[in-house]
C-alpha positions in Angstrom: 0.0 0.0 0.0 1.5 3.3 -1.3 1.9 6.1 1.4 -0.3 8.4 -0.7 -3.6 6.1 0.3 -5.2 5.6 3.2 -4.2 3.1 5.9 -5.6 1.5 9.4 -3.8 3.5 11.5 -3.2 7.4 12.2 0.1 9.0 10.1 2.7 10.9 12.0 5.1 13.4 11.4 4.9 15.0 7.8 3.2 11.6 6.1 0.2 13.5 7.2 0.5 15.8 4.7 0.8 13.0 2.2 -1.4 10.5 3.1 -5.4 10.7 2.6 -7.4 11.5 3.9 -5.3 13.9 6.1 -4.4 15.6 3.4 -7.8 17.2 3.7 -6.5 19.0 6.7 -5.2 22.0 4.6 -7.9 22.8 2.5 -10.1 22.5 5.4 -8.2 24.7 7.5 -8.1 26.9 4.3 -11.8 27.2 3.6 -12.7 27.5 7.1 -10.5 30.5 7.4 -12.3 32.3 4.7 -15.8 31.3 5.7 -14.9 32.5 9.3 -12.8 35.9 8.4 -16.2 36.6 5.6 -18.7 35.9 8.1 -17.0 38.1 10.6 -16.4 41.0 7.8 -20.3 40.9 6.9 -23.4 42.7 8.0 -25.1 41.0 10.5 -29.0 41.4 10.2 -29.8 38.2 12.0 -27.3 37.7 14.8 -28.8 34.1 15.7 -28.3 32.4 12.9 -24.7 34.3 11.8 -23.4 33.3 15.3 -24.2 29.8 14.6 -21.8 29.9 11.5 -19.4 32.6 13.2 -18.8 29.5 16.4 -18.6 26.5 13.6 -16.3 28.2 11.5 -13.9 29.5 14.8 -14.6 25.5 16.4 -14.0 23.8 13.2 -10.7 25.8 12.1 -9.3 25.2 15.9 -10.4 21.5 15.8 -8.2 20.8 12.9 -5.6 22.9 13.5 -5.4 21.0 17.2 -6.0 17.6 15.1 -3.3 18.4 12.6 -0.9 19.4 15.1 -1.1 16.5 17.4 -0.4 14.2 14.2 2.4 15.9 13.0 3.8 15.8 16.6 2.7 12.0 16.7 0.8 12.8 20.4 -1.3 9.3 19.0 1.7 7.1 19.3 1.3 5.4 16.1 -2.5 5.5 16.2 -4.6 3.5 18.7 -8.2 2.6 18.2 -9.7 5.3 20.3 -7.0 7.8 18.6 -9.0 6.5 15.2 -12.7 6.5 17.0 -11.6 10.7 18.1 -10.6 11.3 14.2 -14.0 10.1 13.1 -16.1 11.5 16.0 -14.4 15.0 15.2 -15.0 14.8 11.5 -18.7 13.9 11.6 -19.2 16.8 14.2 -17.5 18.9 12.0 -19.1 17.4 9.2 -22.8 17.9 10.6 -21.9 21.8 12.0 -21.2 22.9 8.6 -23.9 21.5 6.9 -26.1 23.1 9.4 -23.8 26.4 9.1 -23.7 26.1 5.1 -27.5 26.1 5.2 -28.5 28.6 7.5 -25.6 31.1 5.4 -27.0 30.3 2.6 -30.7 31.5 4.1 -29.1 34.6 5.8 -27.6 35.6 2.3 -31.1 34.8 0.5 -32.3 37.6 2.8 -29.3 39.8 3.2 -29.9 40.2 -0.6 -33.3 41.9 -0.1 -32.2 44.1 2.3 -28.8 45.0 1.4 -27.4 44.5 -2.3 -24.1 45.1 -2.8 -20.7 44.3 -1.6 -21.8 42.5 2.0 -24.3 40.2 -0.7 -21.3 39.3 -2.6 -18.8 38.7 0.4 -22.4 36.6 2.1 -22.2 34.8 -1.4 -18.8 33.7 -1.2 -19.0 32.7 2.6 -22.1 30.3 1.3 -20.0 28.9 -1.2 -17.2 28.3 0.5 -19.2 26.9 3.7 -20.4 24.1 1.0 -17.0 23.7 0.2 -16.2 23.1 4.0 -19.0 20.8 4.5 -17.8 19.0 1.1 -14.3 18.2 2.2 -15.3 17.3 6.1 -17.6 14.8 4.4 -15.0 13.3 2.4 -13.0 13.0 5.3 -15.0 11.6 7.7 -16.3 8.8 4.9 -12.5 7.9 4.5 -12.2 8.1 8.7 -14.8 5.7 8.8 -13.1 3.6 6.6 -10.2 3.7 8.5 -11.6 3.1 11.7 -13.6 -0.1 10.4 -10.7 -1.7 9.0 -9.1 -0.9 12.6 
């Protein structure tokens, strides 16, 4: 099995930034950033429901950030079934917040639109998109977690 694929047990060191679906790490980190720093740059005509994507965004971008850190120091000690079992809990979470996030952004903007065209529309556009794109990649990643932690 090449190092590029995914395995039974938890990478270490830099193979986490070769080996899937870890790799997923850095464009999650990446498009939580923006969906965070957008949401926080925006108008905020329902505080409510922005909050909600203002906490996932923050939780999610230090959840991986913590996640990717303890693998690349190798805190797991090679990977032990309930190091596996906290990879997939904390993607599905993750997973499940943004699609919840994603959705109520999305209806935010809908209405945003109506009451305020313009250039907080478009930055509530790309915060929608790029919440989507979040919720994309932590679904990918926990369905390749999940894989790993059943062949565990």
């Amino acid at each position: 099995m090449s190092s590029s694929t995914s395995t039974s047990t938890l990478p270490s060191g830099l193979a986490v930034l070769t080996t899937f679906p870890d790799v997923l790490f850095i464009p999650e980190i990446i498009f939580g950033g923006l969906v965070w720093i957008l949401v926080a740059s925006s108008k905020v005509p329902e505080p409510m429901l922005q909050g909600w994507v203002m906490f996932v965004s923050v939780f999610c971008f230090v959840m991986s950030i913590s996640l990717l850190c303890l693998y690349i120091c190798g805190a797991h000690g090679g990977g032990g079934s309930c190091w596996v079992t906290l990879d997939v809990i904390c993607h599905e979470t993750a997973a499940l917040f943004y699609l919840s996030a994603a959705v109520l952004e999305a209806y935010t903007t809908y209405f945003l639109g109506l009451l305020y065209p313009g250039q907080e529309y478009r930055e509530n556009i790309a915060a929608v998109v790029f919440a989507f794109v979040a919720t994309l990649l932590y679904v990918i990643h926990k369905v390749f977690s999940l894989l790993r932690w059943k062949s565990s």
